[in-house]
DRENVEX-97647 format. One record per residue: residue number from 1; x, y, z of N, C-alpha, C in turn. Coordinates in steps of 0.001 Angstrom, whole numbers, plus 524288, in hexadecimal, padded with zeros to 5 digits. Atoms other than C-alpha are relative to their C-alpha. Example, Ala and Ser with C-alpha at 12.3 -4.5 7.8 and 13.67 -1.06 7.14 Angstrom:
2
SITE  num     nu     nv     nw    cau    cav    caw     cu     cv     cw
SITE    1  8037A  7FB5A  80000  8300C  7EE6C  81E78  80384  804B0  80000
SITE    2  7FCCC  7FB5A  7FFC4  83566  7FBDC  81BE4  7FCFE  80442  802DA
END
This chain:
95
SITE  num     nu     nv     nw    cau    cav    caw     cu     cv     cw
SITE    1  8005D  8044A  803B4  9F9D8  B9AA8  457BE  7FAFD  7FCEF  8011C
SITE    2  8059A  80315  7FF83  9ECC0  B9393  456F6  802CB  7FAF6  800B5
SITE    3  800FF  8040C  7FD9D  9EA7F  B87E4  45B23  7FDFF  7FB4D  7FC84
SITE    4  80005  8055B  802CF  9E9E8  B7A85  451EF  7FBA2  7FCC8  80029
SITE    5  805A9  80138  7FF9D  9DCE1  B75AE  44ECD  8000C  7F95F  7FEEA
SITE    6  80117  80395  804D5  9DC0D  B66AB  44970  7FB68  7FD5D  800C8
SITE    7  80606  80423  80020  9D020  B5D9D  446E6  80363  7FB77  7FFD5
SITE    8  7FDCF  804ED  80101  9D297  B4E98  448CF  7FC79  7FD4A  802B2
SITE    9  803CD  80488  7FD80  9CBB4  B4261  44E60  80329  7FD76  8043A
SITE   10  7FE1B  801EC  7FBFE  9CC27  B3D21  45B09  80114  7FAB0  80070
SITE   11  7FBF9  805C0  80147  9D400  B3002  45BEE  8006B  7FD4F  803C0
SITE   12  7FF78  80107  7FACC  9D39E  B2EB4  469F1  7FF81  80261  80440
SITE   13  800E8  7FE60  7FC35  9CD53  B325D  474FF  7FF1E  7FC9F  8061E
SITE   14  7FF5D  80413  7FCBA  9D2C4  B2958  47F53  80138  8029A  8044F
SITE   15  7FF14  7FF25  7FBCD  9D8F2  B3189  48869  7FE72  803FB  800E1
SITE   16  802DD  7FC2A  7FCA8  9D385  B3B77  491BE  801D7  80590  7FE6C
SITE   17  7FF17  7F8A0  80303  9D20D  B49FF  48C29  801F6  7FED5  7FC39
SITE   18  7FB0C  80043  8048E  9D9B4  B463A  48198  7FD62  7FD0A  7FB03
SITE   19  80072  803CB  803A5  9D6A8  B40FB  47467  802F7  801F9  7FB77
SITE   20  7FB57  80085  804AA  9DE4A  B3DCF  467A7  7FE5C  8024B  7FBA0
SITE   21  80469  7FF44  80589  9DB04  B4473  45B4A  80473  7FF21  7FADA
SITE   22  7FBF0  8023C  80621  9E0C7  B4011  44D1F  7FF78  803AD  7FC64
SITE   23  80134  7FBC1  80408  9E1E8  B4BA3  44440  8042C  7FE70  7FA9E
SITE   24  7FAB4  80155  80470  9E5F9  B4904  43608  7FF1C  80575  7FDD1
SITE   25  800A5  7FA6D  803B2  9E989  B51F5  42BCE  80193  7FD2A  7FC29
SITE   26  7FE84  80187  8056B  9EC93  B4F1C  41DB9  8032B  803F2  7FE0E
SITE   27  7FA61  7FDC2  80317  9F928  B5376  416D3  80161  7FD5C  7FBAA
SITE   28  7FED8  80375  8039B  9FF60  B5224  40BEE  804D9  7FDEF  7FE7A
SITE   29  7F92B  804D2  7FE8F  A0BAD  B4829  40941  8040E  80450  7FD06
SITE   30  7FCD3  7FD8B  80114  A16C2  B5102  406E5  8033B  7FF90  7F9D6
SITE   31  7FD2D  80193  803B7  A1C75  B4953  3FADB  7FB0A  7FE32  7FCC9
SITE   32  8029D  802D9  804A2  A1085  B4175  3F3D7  7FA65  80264  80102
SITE   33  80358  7FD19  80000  A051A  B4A99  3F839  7FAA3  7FD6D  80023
SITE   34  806FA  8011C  7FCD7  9FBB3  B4241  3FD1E  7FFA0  80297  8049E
SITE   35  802DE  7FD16  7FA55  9F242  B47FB  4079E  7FF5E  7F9EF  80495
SITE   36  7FE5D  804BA  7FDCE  9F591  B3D83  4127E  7FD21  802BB  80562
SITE   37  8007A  7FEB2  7F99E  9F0D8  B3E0F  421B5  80352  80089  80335
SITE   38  7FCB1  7FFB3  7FCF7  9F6CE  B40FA  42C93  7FD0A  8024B  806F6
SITE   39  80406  80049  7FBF3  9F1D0  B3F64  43ACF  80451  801FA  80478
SITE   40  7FD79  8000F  7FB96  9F5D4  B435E  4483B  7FBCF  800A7  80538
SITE   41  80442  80046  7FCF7  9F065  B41A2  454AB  80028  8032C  804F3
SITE   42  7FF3C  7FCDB  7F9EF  9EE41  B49F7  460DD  7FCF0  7FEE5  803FC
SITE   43  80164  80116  7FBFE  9EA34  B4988  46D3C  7FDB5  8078C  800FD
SITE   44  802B9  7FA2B  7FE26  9E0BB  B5538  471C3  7FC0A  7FE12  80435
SITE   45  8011E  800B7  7FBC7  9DB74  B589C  47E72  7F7F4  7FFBF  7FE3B
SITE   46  8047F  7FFEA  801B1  9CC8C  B5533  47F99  7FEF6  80055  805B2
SITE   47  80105  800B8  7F9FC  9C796  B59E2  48D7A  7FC75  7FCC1  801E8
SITE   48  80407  8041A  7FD98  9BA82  B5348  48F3B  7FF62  7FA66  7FE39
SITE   49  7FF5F  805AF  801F8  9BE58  B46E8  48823  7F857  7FECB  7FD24
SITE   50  8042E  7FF9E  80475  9B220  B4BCE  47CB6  8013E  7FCDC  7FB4B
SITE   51  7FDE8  80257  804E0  9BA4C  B45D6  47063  80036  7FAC2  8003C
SITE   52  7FF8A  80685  80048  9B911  B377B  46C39  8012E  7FE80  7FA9E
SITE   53  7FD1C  8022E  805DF  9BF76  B2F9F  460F0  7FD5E  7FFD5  7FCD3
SITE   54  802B1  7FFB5  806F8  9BB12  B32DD  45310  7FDB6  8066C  7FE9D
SITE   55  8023B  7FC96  7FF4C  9B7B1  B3FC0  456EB  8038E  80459  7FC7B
SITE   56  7FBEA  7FC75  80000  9BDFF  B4B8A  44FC9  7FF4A  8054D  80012
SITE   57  80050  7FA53  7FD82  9C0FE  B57BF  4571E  803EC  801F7  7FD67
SITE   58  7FCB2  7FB66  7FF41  9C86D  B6476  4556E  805DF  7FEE2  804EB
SITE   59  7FC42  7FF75  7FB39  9D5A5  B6457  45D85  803AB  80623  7FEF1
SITE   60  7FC38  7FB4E  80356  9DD3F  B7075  46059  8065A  7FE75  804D0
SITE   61  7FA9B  7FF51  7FCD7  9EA22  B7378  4659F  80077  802AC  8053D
SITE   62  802B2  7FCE0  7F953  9EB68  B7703  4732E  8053A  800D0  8035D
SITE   63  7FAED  7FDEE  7FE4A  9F73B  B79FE  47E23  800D6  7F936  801BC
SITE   64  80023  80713  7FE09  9FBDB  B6A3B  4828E  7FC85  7FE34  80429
SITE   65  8046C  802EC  7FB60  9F21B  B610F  48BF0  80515  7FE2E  8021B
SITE   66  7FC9F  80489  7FE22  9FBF4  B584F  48DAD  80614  7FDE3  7FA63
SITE   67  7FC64  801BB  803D9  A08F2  B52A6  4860F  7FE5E  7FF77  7FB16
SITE   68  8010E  800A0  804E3  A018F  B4ED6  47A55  7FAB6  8015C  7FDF7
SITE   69  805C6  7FCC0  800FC  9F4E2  B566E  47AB7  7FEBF  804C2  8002B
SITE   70  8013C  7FB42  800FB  9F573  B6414  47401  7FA92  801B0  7FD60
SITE   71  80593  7FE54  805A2  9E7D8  B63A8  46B94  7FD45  80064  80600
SITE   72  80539  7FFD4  7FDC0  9D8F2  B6551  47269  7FBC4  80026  7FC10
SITE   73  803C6  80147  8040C  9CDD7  B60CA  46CAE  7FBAF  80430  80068
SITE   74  802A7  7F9E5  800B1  9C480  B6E33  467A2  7FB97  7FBAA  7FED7
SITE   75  80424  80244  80014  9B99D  B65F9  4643D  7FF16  7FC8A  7FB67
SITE   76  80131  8071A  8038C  9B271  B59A4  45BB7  7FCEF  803C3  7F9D0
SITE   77  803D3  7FE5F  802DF  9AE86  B5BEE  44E1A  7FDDD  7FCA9  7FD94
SITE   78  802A7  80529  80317  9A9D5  B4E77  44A48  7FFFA  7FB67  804F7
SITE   79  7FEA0  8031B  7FA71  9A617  B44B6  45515  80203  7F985  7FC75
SITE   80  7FDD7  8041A  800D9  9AA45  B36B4  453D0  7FBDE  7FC3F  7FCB5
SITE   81  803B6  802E0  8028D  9A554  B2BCF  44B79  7FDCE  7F9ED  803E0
SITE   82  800C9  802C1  7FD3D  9A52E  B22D6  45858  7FA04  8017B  803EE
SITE   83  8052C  7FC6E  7FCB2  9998A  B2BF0  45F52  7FCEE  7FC05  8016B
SITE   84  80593  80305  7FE80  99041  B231F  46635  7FBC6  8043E  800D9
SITE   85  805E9  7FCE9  7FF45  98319  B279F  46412  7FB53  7FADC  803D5
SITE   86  8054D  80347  7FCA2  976AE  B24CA  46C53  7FC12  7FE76  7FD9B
SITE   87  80460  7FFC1  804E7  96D5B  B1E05  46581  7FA7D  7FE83  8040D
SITE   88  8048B  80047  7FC60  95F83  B1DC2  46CC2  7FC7E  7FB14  7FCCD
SITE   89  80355  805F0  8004F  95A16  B0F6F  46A64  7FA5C  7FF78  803BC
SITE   90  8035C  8028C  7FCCF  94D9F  B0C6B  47099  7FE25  7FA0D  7FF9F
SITE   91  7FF64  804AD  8005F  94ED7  AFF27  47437  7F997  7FBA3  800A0
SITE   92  80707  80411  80155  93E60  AFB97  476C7  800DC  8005D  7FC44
SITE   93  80168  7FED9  804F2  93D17  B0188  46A4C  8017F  7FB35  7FC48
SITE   94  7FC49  8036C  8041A  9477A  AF884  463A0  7FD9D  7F906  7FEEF
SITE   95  800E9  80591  80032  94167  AEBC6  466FD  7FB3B  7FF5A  7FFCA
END
């Protein structure tokens, strides 16, 4: 049986190896057929603590880490909209 692919955004990367990812999906309402959301959140293993909030990776399915950590994060396909960039000022210059 393969192995469970999803995309989602990271939500939290507070604790060590570990971060949160929010995967929605859209369905539709059983009775009045609107297309509505629907979110859930997981916990996947991240070894070098690479992933940071806003980021959204690939997670797959994996054998358990721990009680509530079956996913692992396969990699980033959009980095975050928090990114500090370096900006090279030269400060004689400026004044």
């Amino acid at each position: 049986m393969p192995k469970r692919i999803l995309i989602g955004t990271v939500v939290s990367d507070k604790t060590d190896k570990t971060v949160t990812v929010l995967v929605e999906r859209k369905v539709k309402h059983p009775l009045y057929g609107k297309i509505i959301r629907r979110s859930k959140k997981y916990h996947a293993h991240d070894e070098d603590n690479a992933f940071h909030t806003g980021e959204r990776v690939r997670i797959e399915e994996t054998k358990p880490y721990s009680k509530t950590k079956t996913w692992k994060v396969l990699d980033r396909l959009q980095a975050g909209k928090g990114v500090a960039l370096e900006a090279n000022l030269d400060v004689e210059a400026a004044g």
